[in-house]
Rosetta silent file (secondary structure, phi, psi, omega in degrees, C-alpha in Angstrom):
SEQUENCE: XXXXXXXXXXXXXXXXXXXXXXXXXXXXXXXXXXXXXXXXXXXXXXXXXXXXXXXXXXXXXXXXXXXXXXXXXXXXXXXXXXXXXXXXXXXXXXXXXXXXXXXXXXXXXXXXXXXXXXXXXXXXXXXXXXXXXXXXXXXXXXXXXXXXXXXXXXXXXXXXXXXXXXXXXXXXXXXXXXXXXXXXXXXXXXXXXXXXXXXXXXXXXXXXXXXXXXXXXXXXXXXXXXXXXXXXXXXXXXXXXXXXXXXXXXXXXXXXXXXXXXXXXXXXXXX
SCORE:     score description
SCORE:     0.000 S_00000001
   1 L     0.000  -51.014  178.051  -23.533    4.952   21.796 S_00000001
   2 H   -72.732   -3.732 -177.819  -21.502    3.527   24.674 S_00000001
   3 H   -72.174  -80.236 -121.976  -19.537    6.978   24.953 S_00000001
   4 H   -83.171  -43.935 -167.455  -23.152    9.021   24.782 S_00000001
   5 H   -67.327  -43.109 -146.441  -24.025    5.734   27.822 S_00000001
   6 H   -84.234  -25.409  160.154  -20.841    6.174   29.950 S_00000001
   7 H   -52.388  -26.600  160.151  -21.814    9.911   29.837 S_00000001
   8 H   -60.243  -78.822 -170.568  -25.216    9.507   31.430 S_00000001
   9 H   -62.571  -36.489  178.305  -23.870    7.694   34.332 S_00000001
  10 H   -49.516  -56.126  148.764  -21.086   10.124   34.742 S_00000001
  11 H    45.378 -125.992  152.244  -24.338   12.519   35.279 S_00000001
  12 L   -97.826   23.610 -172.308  -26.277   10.689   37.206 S_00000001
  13 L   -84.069  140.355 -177.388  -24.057    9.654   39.320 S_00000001
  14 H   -14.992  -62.291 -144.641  -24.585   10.351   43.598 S_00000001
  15 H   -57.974  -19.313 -164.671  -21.371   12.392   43.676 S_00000001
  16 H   -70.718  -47.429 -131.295  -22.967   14.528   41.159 S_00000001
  17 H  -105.287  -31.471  173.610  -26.847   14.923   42.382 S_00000001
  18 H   -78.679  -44.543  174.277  -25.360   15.176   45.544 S_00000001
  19 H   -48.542  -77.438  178.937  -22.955   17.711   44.785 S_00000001
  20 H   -54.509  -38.523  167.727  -25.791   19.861   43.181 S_00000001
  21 H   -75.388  -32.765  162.338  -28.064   19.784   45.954 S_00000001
  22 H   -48.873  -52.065  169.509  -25.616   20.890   48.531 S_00000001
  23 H    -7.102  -71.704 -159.535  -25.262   23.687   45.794 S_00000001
  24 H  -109.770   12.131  172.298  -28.562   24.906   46.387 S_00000001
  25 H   -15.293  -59.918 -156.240  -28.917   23.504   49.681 S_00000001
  26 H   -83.684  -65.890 -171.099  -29.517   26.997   51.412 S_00000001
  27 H   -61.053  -33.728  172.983  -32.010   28.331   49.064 S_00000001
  28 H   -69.151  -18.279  162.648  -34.374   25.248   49.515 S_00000001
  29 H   -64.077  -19.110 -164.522  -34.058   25.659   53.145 S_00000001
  30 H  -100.687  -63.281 -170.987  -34.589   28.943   53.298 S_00000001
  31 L   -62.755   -8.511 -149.074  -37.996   29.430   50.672 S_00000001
  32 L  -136.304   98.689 -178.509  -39.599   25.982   51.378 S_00000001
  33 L   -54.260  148.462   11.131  -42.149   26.033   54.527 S_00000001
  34 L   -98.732  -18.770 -163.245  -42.135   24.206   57.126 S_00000001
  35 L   -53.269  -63.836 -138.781  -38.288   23.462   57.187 S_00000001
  36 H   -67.042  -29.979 -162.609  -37.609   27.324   56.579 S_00000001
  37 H  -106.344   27.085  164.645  -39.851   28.308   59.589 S_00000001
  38 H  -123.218   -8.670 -156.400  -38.086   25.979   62.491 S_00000001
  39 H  -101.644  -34.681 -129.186  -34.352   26.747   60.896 S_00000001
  40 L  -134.177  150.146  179.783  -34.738   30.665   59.741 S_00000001
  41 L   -67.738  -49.048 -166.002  -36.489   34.188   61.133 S_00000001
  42 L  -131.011  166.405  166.526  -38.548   34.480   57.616 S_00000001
  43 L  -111.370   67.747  164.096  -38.905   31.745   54.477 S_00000001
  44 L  -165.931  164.132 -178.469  -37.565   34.501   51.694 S_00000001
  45 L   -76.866  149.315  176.015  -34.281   35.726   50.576 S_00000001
  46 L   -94.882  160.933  173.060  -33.111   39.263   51.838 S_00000001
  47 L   -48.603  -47.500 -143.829  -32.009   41.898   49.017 S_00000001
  48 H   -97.283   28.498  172.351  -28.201   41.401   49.765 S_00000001
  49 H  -111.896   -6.936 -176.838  -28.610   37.244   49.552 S_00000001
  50 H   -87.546  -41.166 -178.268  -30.517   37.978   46.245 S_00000001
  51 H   -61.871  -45.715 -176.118  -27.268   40.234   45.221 S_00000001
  52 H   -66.114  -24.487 -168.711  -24.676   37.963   46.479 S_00000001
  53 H   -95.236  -10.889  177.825  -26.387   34.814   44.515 S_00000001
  54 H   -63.395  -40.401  165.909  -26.855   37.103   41.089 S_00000001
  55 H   -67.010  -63.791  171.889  -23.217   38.027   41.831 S_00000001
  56 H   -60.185   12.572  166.435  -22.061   34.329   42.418 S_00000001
  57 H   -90.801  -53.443 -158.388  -24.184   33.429   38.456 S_00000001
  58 H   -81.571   -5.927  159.855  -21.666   35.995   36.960 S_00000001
  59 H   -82.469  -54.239 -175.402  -18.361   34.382   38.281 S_00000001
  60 H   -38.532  -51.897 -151.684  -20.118   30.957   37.358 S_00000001
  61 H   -87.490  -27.398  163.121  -20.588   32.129   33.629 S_00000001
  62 H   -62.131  -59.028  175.644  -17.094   33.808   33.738 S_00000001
  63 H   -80.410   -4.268 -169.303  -14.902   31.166   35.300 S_00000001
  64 L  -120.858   16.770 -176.274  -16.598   28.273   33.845 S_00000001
  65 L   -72.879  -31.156  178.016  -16.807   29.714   29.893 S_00000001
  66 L   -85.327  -10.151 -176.019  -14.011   27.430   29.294 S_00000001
  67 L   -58.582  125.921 -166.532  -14.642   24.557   30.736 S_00000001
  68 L   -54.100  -56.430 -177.496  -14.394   21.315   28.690 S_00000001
  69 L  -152.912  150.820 -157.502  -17.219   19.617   29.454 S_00000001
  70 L   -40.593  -29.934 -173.392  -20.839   19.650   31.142 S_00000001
  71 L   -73.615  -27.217  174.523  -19.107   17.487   34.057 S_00000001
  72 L   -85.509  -15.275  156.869  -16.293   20.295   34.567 S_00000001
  73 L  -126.436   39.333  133.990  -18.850   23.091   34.517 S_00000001
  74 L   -92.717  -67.677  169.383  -20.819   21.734   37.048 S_00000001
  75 H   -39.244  -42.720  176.027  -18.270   20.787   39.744 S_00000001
  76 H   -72.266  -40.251  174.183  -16.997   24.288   39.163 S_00000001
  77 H   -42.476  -28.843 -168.478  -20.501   25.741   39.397 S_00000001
  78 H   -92.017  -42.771  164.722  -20.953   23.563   42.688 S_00000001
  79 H   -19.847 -102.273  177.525  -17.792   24.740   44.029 S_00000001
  80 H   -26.621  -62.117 -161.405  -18.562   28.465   43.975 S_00000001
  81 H   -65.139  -31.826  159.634  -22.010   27.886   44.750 S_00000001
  82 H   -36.013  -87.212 -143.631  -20.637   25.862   48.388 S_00000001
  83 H   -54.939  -20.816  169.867  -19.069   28.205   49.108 S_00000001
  84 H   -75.611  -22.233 -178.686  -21.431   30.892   48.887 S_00000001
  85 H   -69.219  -56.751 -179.902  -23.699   28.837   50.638 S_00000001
  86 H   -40.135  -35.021 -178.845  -21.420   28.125   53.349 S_00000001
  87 H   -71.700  -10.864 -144.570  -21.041   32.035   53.805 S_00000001
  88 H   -99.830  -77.461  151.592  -24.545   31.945   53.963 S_00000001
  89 H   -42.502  -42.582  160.027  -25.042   29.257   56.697 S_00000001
  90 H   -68.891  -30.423  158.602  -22.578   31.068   58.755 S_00000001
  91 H   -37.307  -86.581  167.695  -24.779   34.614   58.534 S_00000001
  92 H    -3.262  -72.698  160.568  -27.401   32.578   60.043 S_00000001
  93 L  -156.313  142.920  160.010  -26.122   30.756   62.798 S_00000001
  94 L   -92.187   20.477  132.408  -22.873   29.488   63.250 S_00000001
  95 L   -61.121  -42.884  148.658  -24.007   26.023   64.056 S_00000001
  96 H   -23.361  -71.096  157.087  -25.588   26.202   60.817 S_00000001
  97 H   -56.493  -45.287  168.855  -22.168   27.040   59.112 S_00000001
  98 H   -69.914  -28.440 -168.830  -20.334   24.413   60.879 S_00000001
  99 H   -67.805  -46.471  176.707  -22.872   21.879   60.454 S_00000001
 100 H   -78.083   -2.914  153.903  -22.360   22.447   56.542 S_00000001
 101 H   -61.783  -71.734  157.140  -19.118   22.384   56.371 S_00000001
 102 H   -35.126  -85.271  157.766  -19.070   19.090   58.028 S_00000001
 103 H   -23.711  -74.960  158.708  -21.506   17.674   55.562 S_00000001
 104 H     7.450  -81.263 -179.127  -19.088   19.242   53.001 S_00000001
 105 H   -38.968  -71.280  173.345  -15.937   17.027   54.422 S_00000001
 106 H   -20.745  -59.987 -162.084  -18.400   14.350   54.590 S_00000001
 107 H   -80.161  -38.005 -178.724  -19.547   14.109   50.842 S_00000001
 108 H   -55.277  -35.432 -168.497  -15.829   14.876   49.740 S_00000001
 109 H   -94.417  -50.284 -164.802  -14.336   11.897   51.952 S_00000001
 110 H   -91.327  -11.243  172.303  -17.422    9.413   51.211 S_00000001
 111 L  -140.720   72.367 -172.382  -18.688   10.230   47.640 S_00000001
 112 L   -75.317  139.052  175.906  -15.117   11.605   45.827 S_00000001
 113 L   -37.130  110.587  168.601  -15.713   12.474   42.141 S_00000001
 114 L   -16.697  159.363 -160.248  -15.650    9.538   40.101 S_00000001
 115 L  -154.589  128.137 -174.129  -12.319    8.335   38.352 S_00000001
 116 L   -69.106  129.724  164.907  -11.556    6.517   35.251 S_00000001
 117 L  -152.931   33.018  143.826   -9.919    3.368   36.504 S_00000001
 118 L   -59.569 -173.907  -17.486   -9.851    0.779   34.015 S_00000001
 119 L   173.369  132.579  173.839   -7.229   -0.590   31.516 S_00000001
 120 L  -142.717  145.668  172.899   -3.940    2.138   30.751 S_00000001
 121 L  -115.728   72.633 -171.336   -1.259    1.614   27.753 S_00000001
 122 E  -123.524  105.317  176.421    1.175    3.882   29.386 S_00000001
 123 E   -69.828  139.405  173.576    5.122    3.611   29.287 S_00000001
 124 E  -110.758  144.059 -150.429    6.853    4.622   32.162 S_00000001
 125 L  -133.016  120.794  172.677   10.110    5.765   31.625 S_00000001
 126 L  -104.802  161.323  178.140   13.802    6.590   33.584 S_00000001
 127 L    -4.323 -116.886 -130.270   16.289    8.901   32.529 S_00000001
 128 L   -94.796    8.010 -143.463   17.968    8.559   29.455 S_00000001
 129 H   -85.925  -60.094 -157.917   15.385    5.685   28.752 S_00000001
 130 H   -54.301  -43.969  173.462   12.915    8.622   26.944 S_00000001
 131 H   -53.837  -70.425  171.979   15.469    9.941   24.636 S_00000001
 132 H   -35.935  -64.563  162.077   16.761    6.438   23.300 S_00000001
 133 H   -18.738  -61.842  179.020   12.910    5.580   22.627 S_00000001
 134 H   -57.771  -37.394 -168.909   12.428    8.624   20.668 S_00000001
 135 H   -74.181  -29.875 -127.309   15.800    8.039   18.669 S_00000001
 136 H  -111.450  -33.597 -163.903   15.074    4.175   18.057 S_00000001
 137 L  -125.524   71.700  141.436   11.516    3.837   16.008 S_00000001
 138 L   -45.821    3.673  142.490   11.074    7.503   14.560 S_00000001
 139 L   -62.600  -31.878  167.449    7.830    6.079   12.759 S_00000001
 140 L   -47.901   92.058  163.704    6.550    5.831   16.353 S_00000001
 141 L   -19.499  168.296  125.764    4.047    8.917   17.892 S_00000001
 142 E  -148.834  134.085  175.987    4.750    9.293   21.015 S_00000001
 143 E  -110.960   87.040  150.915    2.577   11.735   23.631 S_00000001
 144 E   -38.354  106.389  172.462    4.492   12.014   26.529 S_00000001
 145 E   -81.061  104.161 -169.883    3.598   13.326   30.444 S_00000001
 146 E   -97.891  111.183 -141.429    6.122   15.012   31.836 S_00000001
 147 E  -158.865  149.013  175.203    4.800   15.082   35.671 S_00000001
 148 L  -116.165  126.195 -175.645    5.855   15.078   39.285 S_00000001
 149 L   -78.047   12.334  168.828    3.868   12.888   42.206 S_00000001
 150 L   -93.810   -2.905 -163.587    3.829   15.379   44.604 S_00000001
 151 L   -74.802  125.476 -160.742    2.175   17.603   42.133 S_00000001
 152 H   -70.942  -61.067 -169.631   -2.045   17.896   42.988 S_00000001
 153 H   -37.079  -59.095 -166.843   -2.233   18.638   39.283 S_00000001
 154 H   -56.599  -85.365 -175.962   -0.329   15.713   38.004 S_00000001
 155 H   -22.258  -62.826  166.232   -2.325   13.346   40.401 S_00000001
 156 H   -24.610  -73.788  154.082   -5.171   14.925   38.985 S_00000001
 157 H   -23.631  -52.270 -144.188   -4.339   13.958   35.208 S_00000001
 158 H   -59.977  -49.144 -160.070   -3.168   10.811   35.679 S_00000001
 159 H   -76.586  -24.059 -176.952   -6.621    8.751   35.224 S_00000001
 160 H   -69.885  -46.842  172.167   -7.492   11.466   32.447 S_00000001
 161 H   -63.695  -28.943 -165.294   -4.521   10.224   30.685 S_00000001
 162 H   -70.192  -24.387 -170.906   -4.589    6.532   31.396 S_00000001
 163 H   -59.851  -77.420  143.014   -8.184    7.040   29.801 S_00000001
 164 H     4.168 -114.775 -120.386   -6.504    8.590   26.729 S_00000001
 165 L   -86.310   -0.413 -177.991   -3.754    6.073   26.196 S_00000001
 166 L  -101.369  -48.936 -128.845   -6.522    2.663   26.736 S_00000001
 167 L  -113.409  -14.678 -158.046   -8.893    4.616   23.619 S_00000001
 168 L  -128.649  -26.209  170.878   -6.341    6.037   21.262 S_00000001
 169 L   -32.070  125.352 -170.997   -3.226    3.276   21.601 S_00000001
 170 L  -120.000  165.669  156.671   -1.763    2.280   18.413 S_00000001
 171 L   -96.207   -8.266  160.278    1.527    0.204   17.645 S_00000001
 172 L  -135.825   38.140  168.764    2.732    3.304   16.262 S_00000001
 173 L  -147.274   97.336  163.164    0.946    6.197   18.366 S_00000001
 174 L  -134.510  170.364 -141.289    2.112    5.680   22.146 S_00000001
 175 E  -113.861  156.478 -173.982    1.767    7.020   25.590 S_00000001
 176 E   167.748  141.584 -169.193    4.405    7.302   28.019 S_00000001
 177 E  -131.747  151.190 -177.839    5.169    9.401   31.763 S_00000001
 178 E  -147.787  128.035 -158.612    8.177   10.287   33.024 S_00000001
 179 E   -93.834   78.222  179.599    8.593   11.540   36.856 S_00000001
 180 H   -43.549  -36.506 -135.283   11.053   14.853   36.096 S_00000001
 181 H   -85.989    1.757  163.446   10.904   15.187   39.686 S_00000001
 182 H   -95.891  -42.268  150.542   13.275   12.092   40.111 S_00000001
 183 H   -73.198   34.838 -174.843   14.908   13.011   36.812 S_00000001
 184 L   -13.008  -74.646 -159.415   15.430   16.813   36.894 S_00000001
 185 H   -32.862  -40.929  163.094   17.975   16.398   34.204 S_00000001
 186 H   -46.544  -59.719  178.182   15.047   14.998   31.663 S_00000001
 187 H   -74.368  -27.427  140.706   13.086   17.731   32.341 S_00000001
 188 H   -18.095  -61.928 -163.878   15.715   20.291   31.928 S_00000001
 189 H   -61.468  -27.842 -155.655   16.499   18.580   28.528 S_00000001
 190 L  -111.784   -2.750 -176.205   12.650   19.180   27.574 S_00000001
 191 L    64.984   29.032  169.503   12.324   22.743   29.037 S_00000001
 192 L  -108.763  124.911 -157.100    9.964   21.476   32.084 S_00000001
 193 L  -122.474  119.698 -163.932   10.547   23.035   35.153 S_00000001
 194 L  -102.644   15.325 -175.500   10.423   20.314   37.999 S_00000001
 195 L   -76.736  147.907 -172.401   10.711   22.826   40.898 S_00000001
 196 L   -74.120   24.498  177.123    7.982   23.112   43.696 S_00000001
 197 L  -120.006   40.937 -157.915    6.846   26.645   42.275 S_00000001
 198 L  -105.776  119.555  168.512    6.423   24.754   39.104 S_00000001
 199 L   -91.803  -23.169 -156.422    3.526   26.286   36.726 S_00000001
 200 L  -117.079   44.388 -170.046    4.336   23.229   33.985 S_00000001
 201 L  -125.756   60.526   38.234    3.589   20.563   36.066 S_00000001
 202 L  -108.221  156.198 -171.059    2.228   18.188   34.123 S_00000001
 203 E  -131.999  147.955 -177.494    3.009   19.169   30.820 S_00000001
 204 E  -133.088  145.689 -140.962    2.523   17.190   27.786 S_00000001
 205 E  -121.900  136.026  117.746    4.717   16.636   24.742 S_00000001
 206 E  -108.284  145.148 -169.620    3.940   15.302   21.603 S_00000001
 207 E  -122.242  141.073  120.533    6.835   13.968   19.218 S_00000001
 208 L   -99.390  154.853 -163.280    6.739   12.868   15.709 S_00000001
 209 L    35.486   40.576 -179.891    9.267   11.659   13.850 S_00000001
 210 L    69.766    1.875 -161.128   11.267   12.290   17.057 S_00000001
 211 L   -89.644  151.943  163.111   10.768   15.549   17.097 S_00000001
 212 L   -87.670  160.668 -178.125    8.457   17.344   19.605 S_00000001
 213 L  -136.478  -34.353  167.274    5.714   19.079   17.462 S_00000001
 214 E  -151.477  160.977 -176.532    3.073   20.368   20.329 S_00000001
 215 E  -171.912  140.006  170.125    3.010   20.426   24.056 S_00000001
 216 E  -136.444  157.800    8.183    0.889   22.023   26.529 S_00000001
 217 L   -76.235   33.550  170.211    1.125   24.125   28.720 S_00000001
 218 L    62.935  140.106  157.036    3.048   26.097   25.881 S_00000001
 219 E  -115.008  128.193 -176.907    6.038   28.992   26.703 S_00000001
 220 L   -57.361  171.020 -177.144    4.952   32.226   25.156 S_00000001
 221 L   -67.471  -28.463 -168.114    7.912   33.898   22.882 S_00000001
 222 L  -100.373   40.963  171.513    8.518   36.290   26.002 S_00000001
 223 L    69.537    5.344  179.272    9.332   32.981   28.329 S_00000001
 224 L   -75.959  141.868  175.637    6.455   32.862   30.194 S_00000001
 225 E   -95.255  131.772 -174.671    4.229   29.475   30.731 S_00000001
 226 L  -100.659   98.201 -176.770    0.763   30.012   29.294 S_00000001
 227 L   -37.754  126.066  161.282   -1.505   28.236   32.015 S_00000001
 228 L  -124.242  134.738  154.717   -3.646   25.390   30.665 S_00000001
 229 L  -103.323  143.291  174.540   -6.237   22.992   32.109 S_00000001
 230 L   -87.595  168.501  172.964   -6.421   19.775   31.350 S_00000001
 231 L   179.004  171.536 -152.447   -9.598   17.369   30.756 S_00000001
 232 H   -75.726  -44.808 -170.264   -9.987   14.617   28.609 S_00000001
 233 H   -81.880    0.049 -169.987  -12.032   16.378   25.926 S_00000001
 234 H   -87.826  -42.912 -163.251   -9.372   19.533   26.196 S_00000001
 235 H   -69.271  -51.114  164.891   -6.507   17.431   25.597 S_00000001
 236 H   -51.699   -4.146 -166.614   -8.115   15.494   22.598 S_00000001
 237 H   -97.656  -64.553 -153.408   -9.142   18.666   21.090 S_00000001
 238 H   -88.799   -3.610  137.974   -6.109   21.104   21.332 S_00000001
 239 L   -64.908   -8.964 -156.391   -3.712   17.841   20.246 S_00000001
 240 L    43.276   46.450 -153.822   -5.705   16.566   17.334 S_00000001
 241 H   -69.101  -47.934 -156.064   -5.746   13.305   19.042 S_00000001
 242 H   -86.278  -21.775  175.912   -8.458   11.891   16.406 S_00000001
 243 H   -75.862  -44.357  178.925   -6.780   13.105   13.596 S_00000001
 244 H   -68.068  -30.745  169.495   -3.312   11.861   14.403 S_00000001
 245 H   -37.869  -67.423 -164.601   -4.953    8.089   15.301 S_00000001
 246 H   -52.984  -45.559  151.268   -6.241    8.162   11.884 S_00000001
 247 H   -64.765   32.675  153.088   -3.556    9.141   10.272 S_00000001
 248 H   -68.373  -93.608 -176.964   -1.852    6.250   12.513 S_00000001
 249 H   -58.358  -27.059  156.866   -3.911    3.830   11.676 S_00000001
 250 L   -60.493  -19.766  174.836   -3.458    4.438    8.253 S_00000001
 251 L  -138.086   73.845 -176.047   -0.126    3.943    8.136 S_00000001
 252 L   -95.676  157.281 -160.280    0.819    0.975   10.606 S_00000001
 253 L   -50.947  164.488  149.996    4.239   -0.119   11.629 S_00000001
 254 L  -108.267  153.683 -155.661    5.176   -3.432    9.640 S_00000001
 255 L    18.121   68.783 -160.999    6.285   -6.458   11.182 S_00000001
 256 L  -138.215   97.385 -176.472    6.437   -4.386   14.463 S_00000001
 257 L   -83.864  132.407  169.442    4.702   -6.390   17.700 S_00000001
 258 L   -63.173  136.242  177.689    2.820   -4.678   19.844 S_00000001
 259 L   -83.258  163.541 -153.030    3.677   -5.014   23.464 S_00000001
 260 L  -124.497 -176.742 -169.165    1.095   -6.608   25.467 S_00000001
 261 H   -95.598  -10.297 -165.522   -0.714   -5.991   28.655 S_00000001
 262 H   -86.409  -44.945 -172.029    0.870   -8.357   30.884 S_00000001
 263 H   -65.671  -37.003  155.336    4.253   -6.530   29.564 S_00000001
 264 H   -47.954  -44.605 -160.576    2.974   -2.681   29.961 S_00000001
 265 H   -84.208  -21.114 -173.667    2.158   -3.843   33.279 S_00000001
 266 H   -66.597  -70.354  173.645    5.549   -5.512   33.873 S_00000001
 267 H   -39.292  -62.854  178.638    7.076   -2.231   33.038 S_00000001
 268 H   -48.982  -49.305 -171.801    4.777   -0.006   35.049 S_00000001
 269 L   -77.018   -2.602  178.498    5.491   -2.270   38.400 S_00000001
 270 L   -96.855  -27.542  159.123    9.761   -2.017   37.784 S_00000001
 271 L   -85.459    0.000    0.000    8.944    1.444   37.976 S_00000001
C-alpha cells in the first residue's frame, strides 16, 4: 500500500502536471478561442502540424516501448513532445519560440524531477578494498556500482541505487560503489572501461559466493557493450533482486553484526 501511495505522489507531483502541460502546451493554444485568436492567424491545426504530431505519437510508442515504468514513459513522451512543440512555437513567431524555451529552462531549473533522497546502505569502496571484501565473507551478496562522477549517467543512478540498497539491505545481501575513475586499475580488473568515451559507465556487478554471476550493461561474445538503461524497476527485474533477498533472508549470516547507520555513514564521509 505505501509503494502503490509513494507512486501516486510521484504522479501527481508539479514537476509532472507541469511537465505534461508544456507537452501539449501548443495545441491548447492553438484550438482553444479566445487565447488562439490574439496569439495565432486561425484556432486549428494545419495538415503538416497534424502530420508532424501523428509522426511525433510513432517515435513516442517506439522509443518509449521499453521504458520501465509509467514515470519513465512520460518524461520521455514530454521530452519529444517539447520539443516538437518548441519547433512549433518557432514556425509561428520567433518570440513565441524563445519565449518557450525560456519557460522550458525555467521549469527544468525550478521544478527538477523528483529524487529519492532518503536513507542509503551503500559501501563505498578504494582500490584493493573491493577485492579483499569479496574474498573475506563469501556467504555475503554483494551488488556492486562500478561508476565515475563525471559520468551524467552515473549521477543519474545514484539515488536509483541508494533507493535499492535502503529496501533490499540484508546482513548478507550488500550494496557497495566504487569510483573506477579514481581507480582505473579496479575497473580494468572487472572489465569496466573508465575512459571518457565510456559506454559502461555505470555498470553493475553482482557477486555470489565471490564470484560475479550478472552485471549490466553485459559484453556480447563479439566484445561489444550491449547498451542498457537503468531504473529502479529495470534493475530489480533483470537482477532478480526479490528473489535473491528471499533467498537471503532465508539463509542469514550467524553471529555476523550488521553495520549500522551511523557507521555506513562514517564510511561514506572518509570517502
Amino acid at each position: 500500500m505505501s509503494k502503490l501511495i509513494a507512486e501516486i505522489k510521484d504522479v501527481l507531483s508539479l514537476h509532472l502536471v507541469t511537465n505534461i502541460l508544456l507537452a501539449i502546451s501548443y495545441y491548447i493554444l492553438k484550438v482553444n478561442r479566445p487565447i488562439c485568436e490574439y496569439l495565432f492567424d486561425d484556432c486549428f491545426l494545419e495538415l503538416k502540424e497534424w502530420e508532424w504530431l501523428t509522426f511525433l505519437g510513432c517515435i513516442i510508442v517506439i522509443k518509449c516501448r521499453k521504458q520501465g515504468t509509467f514515470l519513465e514513459y512520460m518524461s520521455t513522451a514530454c521530452m519529444f513532445a517539447k520539443f516538437l512543440n518548441a519547433v512549433m512555437m518557432f514556425k509561428a513567431s520567433p518570440i513565441y519560440g524563445f519565449v518557450y524555451v525560456l519557460i522550458l529552462i525555467l521549469h527544468t531549473v525550478v521544478l527538477p524531477r523528483p529524487v529519492y533522497q532518503g536513507p542509503e546502505y551503500v559501501t563505498y569502496f578504494r582500490g584493493p578494498h573491493l577485492q579483499e571484501e569479496l574474498e573475506r565473507d563469501k556467504r555475503i551478496t554483494w551488488i556492486i556500482t562500478f561508476y565515475a562522477a563525471w559520468s551524467p549517467q552515473s549521477v543519474t543512478f545514484a539515488p536509483i541505487f541508494s533507493e535499492i540498497s535502503s529496501q533490499y539491505h540484508l546482513d548478507n545481501l550488500k550494496f557497495g560503489k566504487i569510483d573506477v575513475s579514481r581507480y582505473p586499475d579496479v575497473g580494468k580488473k572487472y572489465n569496466v572501461d573508465s575512459g571518457s568515451w565510456s559506454k559502461q559507465l555505470p555498470t553493475v556487478i553482482v557477486f555470489e559466493n565471490g564470484k560475479e554471476t550478472n552485471r549490466k550493461p553485459f559484453i556480447s561474445p563479439k566484445g561489444t557493450v550491449v547498451r542498457y538503461k537503468f531504473s529502479k524497476d529495470g534493475v530489480i527485474s533483470d537482477f532478480d533482486l526479490n528473489n535473491i533477498y528471499h533467498r537471503c533472508k532465508q539463509n542469514p549470516l550467524k553471529g555476523h553484526k550488521a553495520k549500522t547507520d551511523d557507521e555506513i555513514a562514517k564510511e561514506k564521509k572518509e570517502n
